[in-house]
N, C-alpha and C positions, 0 to 999 in steps of 0.2 A: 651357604644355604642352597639346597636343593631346587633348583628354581622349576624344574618340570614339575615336578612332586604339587611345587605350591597351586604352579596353575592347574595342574589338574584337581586340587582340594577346591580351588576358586571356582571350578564350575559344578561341586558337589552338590546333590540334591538335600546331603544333608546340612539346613542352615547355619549352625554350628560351625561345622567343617570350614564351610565357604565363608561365614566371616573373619574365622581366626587365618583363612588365606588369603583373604581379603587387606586384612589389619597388617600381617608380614608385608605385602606386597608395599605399601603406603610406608612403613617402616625403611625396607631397601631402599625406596626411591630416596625417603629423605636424607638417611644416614650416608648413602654413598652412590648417587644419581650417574657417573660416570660407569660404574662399577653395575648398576641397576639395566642401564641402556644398553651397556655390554654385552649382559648374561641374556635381555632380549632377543638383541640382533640375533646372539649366538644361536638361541634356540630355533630361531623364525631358520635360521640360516644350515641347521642340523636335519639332514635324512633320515634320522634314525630314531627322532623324535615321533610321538603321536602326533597325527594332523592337529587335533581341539586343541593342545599345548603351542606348538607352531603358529597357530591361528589367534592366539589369543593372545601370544607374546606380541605379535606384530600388531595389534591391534592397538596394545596396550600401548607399544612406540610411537605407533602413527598421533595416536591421543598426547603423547607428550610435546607433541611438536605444533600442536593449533589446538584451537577453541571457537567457541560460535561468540563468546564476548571479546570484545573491540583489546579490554584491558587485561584480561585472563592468556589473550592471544599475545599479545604484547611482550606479556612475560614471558611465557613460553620462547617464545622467537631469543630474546634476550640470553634466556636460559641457553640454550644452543649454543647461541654464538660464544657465549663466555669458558664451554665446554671446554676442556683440552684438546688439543688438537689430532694427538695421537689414538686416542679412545672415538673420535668423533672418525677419520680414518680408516678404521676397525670399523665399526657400525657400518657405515657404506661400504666399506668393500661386501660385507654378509651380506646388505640388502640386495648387490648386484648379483652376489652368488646363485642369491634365491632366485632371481627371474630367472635359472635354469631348471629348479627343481621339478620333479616330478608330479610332484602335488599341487594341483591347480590348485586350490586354497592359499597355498603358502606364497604361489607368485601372485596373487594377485592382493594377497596384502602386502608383500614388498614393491611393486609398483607406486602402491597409494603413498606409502611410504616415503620411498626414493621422490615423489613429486613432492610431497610436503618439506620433504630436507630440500629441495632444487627451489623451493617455494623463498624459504629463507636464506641459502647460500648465493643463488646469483644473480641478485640485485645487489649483491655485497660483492658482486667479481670472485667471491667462492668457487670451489668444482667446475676451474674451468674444463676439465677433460670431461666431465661428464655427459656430454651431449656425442662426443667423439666415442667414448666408449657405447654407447647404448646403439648407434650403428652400426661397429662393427659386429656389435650381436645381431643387430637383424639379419646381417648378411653373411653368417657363416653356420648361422645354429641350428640347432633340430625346430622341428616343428612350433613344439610349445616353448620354446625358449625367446623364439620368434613373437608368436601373438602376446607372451608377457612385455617385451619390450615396446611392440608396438602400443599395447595399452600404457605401459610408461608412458610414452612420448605423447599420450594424449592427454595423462593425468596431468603431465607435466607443464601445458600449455593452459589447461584450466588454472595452475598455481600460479606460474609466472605472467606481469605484464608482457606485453610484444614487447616494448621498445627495450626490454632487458638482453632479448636473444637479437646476434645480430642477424642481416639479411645474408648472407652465407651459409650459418646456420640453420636458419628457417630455409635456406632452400633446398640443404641435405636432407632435413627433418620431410618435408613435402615429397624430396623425392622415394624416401623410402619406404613411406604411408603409402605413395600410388603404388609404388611395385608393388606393396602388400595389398593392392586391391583389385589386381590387375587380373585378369582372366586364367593369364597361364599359371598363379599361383594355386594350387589343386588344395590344400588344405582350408575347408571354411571357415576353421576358428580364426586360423590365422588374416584369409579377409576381412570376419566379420571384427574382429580389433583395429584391422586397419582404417576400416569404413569406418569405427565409432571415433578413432584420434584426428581421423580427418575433418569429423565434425568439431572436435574441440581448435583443431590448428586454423579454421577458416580466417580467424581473427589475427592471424598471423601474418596472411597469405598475402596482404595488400598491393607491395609489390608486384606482384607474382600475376593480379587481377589485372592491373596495369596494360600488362605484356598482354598484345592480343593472342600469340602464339600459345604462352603458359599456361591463359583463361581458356584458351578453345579446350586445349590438352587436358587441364583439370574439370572442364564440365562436359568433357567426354566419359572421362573416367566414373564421374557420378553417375551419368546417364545411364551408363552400361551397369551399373551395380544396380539398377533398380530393376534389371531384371535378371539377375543371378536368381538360381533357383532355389537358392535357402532363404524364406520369409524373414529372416531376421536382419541379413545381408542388407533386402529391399527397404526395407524398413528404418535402418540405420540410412541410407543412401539416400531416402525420399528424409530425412529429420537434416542431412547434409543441406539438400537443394531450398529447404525452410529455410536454415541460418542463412546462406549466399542469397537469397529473396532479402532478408531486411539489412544485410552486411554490403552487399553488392547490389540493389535495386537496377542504379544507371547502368549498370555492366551486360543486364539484363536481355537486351531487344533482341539479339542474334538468337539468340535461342530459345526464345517464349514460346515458337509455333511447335516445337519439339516438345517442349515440358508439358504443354497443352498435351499431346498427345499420348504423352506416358502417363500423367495423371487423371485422365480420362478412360485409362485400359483400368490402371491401377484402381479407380473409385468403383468401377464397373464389375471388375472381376477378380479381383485380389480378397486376402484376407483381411479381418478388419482393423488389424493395429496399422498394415501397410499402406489400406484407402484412406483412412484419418490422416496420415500423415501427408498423403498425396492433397486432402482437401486443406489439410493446415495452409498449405504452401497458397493456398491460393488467399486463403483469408490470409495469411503474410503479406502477400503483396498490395491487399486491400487496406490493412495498416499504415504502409507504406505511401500509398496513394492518398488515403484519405488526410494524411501526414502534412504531405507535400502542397495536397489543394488548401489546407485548412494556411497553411501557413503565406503562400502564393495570395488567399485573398481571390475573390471572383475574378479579379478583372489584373490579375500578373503583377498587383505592386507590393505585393508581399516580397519578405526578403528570403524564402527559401533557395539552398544553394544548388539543390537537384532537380534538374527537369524532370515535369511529369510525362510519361511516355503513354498513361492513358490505355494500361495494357487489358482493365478490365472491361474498360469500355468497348475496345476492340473484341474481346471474347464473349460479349454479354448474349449473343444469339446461340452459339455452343456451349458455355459454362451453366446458364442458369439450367436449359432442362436437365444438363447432366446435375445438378445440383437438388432440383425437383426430383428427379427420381430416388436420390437417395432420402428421400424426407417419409418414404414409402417403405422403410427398412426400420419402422420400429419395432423395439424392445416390449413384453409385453409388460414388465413391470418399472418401467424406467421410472412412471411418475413417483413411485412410493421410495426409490432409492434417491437418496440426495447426492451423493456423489457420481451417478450414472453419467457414462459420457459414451453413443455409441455411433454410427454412420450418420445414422438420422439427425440423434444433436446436432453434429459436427458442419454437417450440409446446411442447416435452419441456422446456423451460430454465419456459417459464411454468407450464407443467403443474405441475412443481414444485413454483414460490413458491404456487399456486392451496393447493395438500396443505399448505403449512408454513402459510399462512394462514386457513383453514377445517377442519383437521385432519379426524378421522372422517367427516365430512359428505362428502369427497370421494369415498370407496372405495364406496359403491353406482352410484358414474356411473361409474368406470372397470372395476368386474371385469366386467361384462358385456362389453366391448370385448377386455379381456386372452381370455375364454373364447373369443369367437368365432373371433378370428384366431391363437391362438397354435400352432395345429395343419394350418393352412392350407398349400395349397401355396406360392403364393407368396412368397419369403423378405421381400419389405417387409411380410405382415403378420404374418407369426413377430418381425420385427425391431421392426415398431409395436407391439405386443400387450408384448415385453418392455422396451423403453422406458419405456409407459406403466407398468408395475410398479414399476422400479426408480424411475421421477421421483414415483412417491406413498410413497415409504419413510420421508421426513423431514417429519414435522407430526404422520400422525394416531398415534394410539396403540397402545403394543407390544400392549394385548389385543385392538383391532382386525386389526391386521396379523397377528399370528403366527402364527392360523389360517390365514392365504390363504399363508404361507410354508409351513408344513408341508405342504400341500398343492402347492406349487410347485416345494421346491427337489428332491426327485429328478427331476424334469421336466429342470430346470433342469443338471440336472448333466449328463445325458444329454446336454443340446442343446448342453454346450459341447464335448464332444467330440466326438458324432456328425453334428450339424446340418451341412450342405454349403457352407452358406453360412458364407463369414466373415465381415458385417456382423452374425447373428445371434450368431453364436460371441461376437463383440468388445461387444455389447450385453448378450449374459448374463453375462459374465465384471463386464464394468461391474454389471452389478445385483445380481449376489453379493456387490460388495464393498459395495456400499450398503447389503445384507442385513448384513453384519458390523458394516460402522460403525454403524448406527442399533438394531439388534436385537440384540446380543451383547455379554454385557461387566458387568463389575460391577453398571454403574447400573441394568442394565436386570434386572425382578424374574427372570421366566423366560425360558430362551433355546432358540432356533432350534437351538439346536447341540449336541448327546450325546456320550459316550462311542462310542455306537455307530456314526452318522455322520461322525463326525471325521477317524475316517481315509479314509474313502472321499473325503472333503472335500480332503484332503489331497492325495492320488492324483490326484484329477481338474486341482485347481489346476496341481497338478506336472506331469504332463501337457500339457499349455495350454502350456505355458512353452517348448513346444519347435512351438508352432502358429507362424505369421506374425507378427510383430514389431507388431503394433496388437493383435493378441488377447494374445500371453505379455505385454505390456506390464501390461494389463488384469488379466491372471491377476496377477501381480506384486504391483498396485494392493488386490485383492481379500485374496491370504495377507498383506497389511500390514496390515489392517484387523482378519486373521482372528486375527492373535499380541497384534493391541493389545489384542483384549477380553480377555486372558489375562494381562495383567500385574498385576492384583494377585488371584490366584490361591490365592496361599500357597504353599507347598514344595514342591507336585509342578504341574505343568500339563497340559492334556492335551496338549500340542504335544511332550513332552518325547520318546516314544517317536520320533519324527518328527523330533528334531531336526539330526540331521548328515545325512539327506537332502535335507533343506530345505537346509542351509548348501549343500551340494556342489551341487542341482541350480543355485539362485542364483548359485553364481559359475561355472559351467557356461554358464549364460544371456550371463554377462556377458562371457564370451568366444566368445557367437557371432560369426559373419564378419558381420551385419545389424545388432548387437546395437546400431548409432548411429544407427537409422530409431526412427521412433516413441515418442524417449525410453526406449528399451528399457534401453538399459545402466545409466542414472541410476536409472528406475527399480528394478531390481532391487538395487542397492546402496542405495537407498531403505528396500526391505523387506530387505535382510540385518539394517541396522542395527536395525529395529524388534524384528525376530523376536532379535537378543542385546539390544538392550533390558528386552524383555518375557521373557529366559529365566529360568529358574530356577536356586536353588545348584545343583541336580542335575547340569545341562547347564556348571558354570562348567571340568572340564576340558576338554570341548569349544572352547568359547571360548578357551579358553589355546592350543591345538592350532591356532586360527584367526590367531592372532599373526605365526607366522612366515611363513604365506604371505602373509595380504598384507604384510606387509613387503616380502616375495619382491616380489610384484607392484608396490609401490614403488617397489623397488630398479630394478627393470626400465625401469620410465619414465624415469628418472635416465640410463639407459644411451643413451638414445637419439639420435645425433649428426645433425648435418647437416640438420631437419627444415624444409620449407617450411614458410610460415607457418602455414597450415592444420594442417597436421602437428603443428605446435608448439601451436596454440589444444587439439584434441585430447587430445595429452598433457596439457598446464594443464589440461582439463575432469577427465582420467583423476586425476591427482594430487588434483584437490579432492574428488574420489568416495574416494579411497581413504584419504586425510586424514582428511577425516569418517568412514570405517569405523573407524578406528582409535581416533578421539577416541572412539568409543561402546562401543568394547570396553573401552580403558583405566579409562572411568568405570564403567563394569560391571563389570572387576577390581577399581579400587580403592576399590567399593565394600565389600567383607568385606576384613578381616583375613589370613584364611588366602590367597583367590587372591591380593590383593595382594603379598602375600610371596613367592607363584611366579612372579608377573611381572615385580618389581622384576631379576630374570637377563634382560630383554630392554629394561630402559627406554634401557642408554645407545645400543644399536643404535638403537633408534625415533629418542631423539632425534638422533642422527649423522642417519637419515634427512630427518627434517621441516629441520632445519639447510641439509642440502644440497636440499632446497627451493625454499628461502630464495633461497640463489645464483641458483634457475632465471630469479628475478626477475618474475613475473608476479601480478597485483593478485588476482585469483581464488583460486589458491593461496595466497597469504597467508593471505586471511580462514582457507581450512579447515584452514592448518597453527598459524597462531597458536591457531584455537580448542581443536585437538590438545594446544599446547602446555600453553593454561591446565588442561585434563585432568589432563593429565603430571605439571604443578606440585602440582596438589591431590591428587594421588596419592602422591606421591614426599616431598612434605611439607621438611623441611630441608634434604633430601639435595640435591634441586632445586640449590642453593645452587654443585655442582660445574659446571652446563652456563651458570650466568650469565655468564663473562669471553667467553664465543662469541658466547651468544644477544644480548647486551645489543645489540650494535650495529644489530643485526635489528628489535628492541623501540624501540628511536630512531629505526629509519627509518620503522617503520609510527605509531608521533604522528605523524612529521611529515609522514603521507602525505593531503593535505589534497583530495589531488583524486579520489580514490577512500577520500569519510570512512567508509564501512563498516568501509573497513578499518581507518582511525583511532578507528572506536568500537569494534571487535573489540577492538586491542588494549589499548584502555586497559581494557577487561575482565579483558583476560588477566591485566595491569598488577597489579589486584586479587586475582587467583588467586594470584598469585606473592606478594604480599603475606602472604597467610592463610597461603603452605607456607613461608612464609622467617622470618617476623616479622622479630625487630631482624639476621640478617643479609642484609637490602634495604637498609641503612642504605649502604655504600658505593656503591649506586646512588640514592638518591634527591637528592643534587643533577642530576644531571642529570635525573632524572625531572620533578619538581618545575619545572625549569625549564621543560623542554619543555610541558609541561601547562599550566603561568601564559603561556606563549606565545600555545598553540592558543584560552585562553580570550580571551586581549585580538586576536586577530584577524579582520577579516570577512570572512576569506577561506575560513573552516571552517562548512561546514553548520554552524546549530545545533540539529541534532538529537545533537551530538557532545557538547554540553556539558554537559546534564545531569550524564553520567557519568562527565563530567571528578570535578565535583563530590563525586560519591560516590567515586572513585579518592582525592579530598583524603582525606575518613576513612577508607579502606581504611587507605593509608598510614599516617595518625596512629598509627591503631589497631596497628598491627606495629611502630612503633617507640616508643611511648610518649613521652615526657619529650623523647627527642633532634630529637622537630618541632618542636621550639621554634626554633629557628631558618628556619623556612620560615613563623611564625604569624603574623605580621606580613601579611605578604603573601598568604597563603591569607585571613584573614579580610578583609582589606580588598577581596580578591577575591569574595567571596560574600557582604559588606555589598550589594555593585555590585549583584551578581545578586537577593538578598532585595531591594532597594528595585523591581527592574525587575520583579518576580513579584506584586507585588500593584497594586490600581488597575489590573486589564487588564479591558478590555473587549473582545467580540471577536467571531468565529466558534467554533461545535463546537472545532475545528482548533487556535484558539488557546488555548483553555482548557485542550486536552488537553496540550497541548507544554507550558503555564504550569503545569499539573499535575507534569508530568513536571521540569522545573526545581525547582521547589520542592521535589520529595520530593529527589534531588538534593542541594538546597542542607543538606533537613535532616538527611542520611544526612552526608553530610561534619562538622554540628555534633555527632551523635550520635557518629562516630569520633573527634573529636577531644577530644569529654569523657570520654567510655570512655580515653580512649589517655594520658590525663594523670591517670585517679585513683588515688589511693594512690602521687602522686610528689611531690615535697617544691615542684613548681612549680605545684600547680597555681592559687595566687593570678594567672598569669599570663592567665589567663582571663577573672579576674573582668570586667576593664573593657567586655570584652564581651557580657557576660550583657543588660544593658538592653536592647543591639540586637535578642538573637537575644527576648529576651519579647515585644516592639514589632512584630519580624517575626510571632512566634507571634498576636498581638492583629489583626494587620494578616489574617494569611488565616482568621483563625477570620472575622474580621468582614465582611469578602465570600462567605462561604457558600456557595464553589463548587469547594471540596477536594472530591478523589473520596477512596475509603475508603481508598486507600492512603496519600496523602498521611496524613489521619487518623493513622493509626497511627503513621506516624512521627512524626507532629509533635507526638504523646503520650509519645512514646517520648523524644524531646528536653525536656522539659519536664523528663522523671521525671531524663534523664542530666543535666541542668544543676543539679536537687534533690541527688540523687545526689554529686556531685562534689566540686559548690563547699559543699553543706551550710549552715551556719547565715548563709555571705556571701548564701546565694542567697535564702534562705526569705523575709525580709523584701521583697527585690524581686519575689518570687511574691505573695507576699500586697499588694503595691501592684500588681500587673499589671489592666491593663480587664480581661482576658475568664477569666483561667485557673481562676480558677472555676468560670464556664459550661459552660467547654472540659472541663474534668476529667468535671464531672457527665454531660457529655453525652454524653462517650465511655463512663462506666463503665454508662450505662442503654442502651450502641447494642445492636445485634440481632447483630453481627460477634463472633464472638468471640476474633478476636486484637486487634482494636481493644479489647474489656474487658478483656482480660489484663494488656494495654499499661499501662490504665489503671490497674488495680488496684497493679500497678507503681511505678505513678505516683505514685498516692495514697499510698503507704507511704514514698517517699522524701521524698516533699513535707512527709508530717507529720513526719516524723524532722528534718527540716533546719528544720521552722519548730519542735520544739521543743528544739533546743539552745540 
């Protein structure tokens, strides 16, 4: 087969064309994939070819060797390794070829390449010369044979762990990144490749940091690149000195007063991708710092391992004004772009973390700036002056701040309706909700907000709401903030006078003709649901009165025929907005007794709605109609029991919808809800449940962020049916032996601790249902044989010491249900257990007090069972 010929058909405009070269190409791969990879490399690896053929064969490689799925990636890697050796030999040598080509296109998909094959071969001890070759190329080749390699050896540290490359290696690799960044290198391509692999080898460098010599050496080198004269160099080199801020924090102190000074030219007088980069670095360090306090604890007894060195505290009299100034560099259309990100964001985004990381110490550098400019003509500094307000509202303290708010907010109110300008309008609306979220609200001791201003508050919001679709968005943002500090209130609110004009102006909003600009409409169904969240019993016939219309407005989308795609996306958007209105009213009904009993006359309509749904067919709408559903269930309680012979087939398809797992962990949620309102009548659905579930657990074709709650769905289950899982227990516990042995002995990242976390509590919520769900039945010796396991499991994560507090309590909470249960079978295997001793004591002295609860619990069943 002609293989240039093909890819050039595959990029034909005519459709035809390109799919019967399309169909060949899928053909080759299958028929003779050695043979396939071959004719690739060869062509990426041929001068003489067209660049687009070149370009698109290596592309097509780079795609056979990884995937963005977990299990699609799996294979692929498999597939490789299983390759012949001598075809796999051939491949790479073309790929190396290519980083000498002519054609920038061609080396730089052999780069990407060469690191996806170094990605799978040397964690396997694969190509061990390959790190050896791709030096000798930097050090002897032309120009661009140089910056291709050098972008290799960055691509190739993004692929590979560190601890796979040794420190020898990473120290040739480092040194030949710096020469490539070094002054007397006169070619800028070839800096600007060095400076970008340097940013991906930081992670490598460890060592390297260590040495005070090697550290000085290497953040000399950056320093100097940030002011090479090609903006791209700086730029790369200021993204270098970000990574080494949160990679290197403690390494830090020697050179803070330097970086301080480079990125203060650079925010001042640089281009703008170069000064964002320069202010990143600072909000980095402000992550970092904020990191370190949170974790330290006020007063040093936290267990963080890194000294705080307090670098912005030390800076806060020269960082903030240079920070302020840039807040004076807006964009004239930034509010209406949603993805906008320019100097000005960037400075307000750090300003910020500056306030959450230095709290009070911030507010004597920025009120003076707020004063000067907030009355100015020109709307950048009415728009700078309230920026700066609102980004210092989260850190310092409500008795710092309240005072500059009482003094601000009738200012503030005025300026959102009368101000000319709508950048200032969409900035104060923004900083009123920041005023709600941080200063108003239960936690906080006294608030911003009276009887007497409330309604004006009210007024003004509502108002807004009929402004330009970035300001009512903002208004929107603001009254969410302003109903959540009201929800634990007690029996009257003060929103309550206000409340059916709030409902009416909200969905008023939400059928403007604009109301899809700006997140408008999402938002305001955002705050509808907050504000009946946060309502009160007062307001609950209201609520009930808001039932049938959106229904209405359900119903309506439902009607809609013939829709182009877009059209259809739309609707799907409108139905998951109104889904979720409902799911929140529902649980706000069938929270009390009495609404409940008024709603239960509109549940079989809802449900006939969310049902036909269902039919629409789309992944989106699922999620927020099943979420409605599991509402419905917990509301409706037994009765539920008449809409299962419809729903089930719906509940079957979302398990087994594996490729959109959200929506496969929504429903095994829901899964549970229905369990709690059915109990034992679930029982004619859980063979098929049960199956589907032991399926999605044995497959790797299901994120497994799904399985945790697979797990806990096992005890949902048990628990609703008692005695009659006994015929599914076989197979559940041999499934969560699997999962308990894979959850301890992890070593890992943050990342994987947390998910190991999340497994675990999981594995111990399914043992806790299924002891609950068998006691006081004439089976429950059927358990015993697995009590040793689940104690072994319990010994095993007490003894790695790296449960979070939730875990904890269930896994105390299992302990008491195996006590509990099994009684006098179990006591003796508790009293042989390594740790349950420890475990017991340690929980009943913790600081938590439902982890003591748990345990006291504990301790009561334990003793009971050890003495019968």
């Amino acid at each position: 087969m002609e293989v240039t010929q093909v890819l050039l058909n595959a990029q034909s405009i005519d459709g035809t064309v390109r799919k019967n070269a399309e169909e060949s190409l899928i053909q080759f791969q299958e028929q003779n994939l050695p043979g396939f990879l071959l004719s690739l490399s060869g062509e990426l690896a041929n001068e003489e070819k067209p660049v687009e053929t070149r370009k698109l064969a290596g592309l097509i490689l780079k795609n056979a060797l990884d995937a963005k799925e977990e299990h699609r990636k799996f294979e692929l890697v498999q597939r490789w390794l299983s390759l012949d050796g001598n075809a796999k030999s051939q491949i790479k040598a073309s790929l190396l070829t290519t980083l000498s080509s002519i054609v920038s296109d061609a080396r730089s998909t052999a780069s990407q390449a060469i690191a996806k094959v170094a990605g799978i071969e040397l964690p396997q001890k694969q190509w061990p010369e390959l790190i050896g070759s791709l030096l000798s190329n930097v050090n002897q080749q032309s120009a661009h044979a140089k910056q291709a390699t050098l972008g290799t050896l960055g691509y190739l540290c993004e692929e590979v762990p560190p601890n796979v490359i040794d420190q020898d290696q990473v120290n040739k690799i480092l040194t030949a990144v710096v020469q490539g960044m070094s002054a007397s290198e006169v070619n800028t391509d070839v800096r600007l490749a060095a400076t970008r692999a340097l940013y991906n080898a930081i992670g490598f460098a460890q060592a390297n940091f260590i040495n005070d010599m090697e550290r000085d050496y290497l953040m000399r080198v950056v320093c100097e690149a940030t002011l090479s004269p090609e903006s791209r160099i700086r730029q790369a080199a200021f993204e270098c000195l970000v990574s080494i801020s949160s990679t290197y924090y403690e390494k830090l102190a020697a050179y803070i007063q330097d970086i301080f000074n480079i990125t203060v030219k650079a925010v001042r007088e640089d281009e703008e991708p170069v000064a964002l980069q320069a202010i990143e670095f600072w909000s980095s360090i402000c992550d970092e710092e904020i990191d370190i306090l949170e974790e330290f604890g006020v007063d040093f007894t936290g267990d963080s391992d890194i000294t705080c060195f307090y670098f912005i505290k030390q800076a806060l009299p020269a960082l903030v004004p240079m920070l302020l100034e840039t807040l004076l560099k807006q964009e004239e259309d930034q509010d209406q772009d949603e993805g906008a990100w320019n100097i000005a964001m960037a400075g307000g985004t750090c300003l910020g973390l500056v306030a959450r990381t230095v709290g009070d110490d911030i507010v004597p550098f920025v009120v003076p700036f707020i004063e000067e400019n907030i009355q100015k003509s020109d709307w950048r500094q009415r728009e700078a002056a309230t920026y700066a307000f609102g980004s210092i509202l989260e850190g310092p303290s409500p008795e710092k701040l309240i005072p500059l708010v009482n003094v601000a907010l009738n200012f503030m109110l005025s300026a959102l309706t009368k101000d000319p300008s709508s950048h200032v309008k969409d900035t104060t609306a923004w900083a009123l909700g920041r005023i709600f979220e941080f200063l108003h609200g239960s936690a906080v001791g006294s608030t911003v907000i009276t009887q007497e201003n409330c309604q004006q508050l009210v007024t003004v919001l509502l108002q807004s709401m009929n402004d330009t679709p970035n300001v009512a968005e903002k208004a929107c943002g603001a009254l969410y903030f302003l109903a959540q500090g009201y929800e634990e209130v007690g029996p009257s609110s003060p929103l309550t006078p206000f409340f059916q004009e709030i409902v009416q102006s909200l969905l008023t909003v939400t059928h403007r003709e604009d109301a899809g600009e700006s997140r408008l409409r999402t938002a305001a169904y955002e705050t509808l649901n907050e504000v009946v969240r946060c309502s009160t019993d007062e307001t609950a016939p209201l609520v009930l009165q808001l039932v049938p219309v959106i229904m209405m407005e359900l119903h309506n989308t439902l009607e809609g025929q013939n829709l182009s795609s877009d059209g259809r996306e739309k609707q799907s958007e409108l139905q998951g907005l109104l889904c979720g209105c409902l799911q929140v009213i529902i649980q706000k009904l069938g929270s009390s007794e009495s609404t409940k009993y008024v709603f239960m006359q509109f549940a079989d309509q809802v449900m006939g709605l969310f049902l036909r749904v269902f039919a629409c067919r789309s992944a989106t709408v699922h999620e927020e109609a099943m979420l409605a559903i599991g509402a419905l269930a917990y509301a409706t309680g037994p009765d539920f029991a008449k809409y299962m012979p419809e729903f089930y087939r719906y509940l079957e398809m979302g398990l087994q919808n594996f490729e959109e797992y959200q929506v496969c962990a929504v429903t095994v949620g829901v899964v549970g809800d229905i369990c709690r309102a059915l109990e034992e009548k679930i029982v004619p659905y859980c063979d098929g449940i049960m199956t589907q579930l032991l399926k999605n657990l044995s497959s790797n074709q299901l994120n497994r962020s799904v399985k945790p709650p697979i797990f806990s769905c096992f005890g949902d289950i048990a628990l609703a049916v008692g005695e009659y899982f006994e015929k599914y227990l076989m197979w559940a516990m041999s499934a969560l032996q699997r999962a308990a042995e894979l959850s301890t002995h992890v070593a890992g990242d943050d990342e994987l601790i947390e998910y190991t976390n999340s497994l675990r509590n999981g594995i111990l919520e399914a043992y806790s249902g299924i002891f609950q769900g068998f006691k006081n039945s004439a089976k429950t010796q059927l358990l015993i044989p697995y009590a040793p396991h689940i104690l072994q499991f319990l010994d095993g994560i007490y003894m790695e010491k790296d449960m979070d507090d939730v875990v904890m309590k269930t896994a105390i909470g299992v302990l008491g249900d195996l006590a509990d249960t099994l009684g006098s079978h179990a006591g003796s295997l508790i009293q042989q257990s390594l740790s349950s001793k420890d475990f017991l004591n340690e929980c009943l002295s913790s600081e938590d007090l439902m982890i003591k609860e748990s345990a006291e619990w504990a301790k009561l069943a334990i003793s009971r069972a050890i003495s019968v």
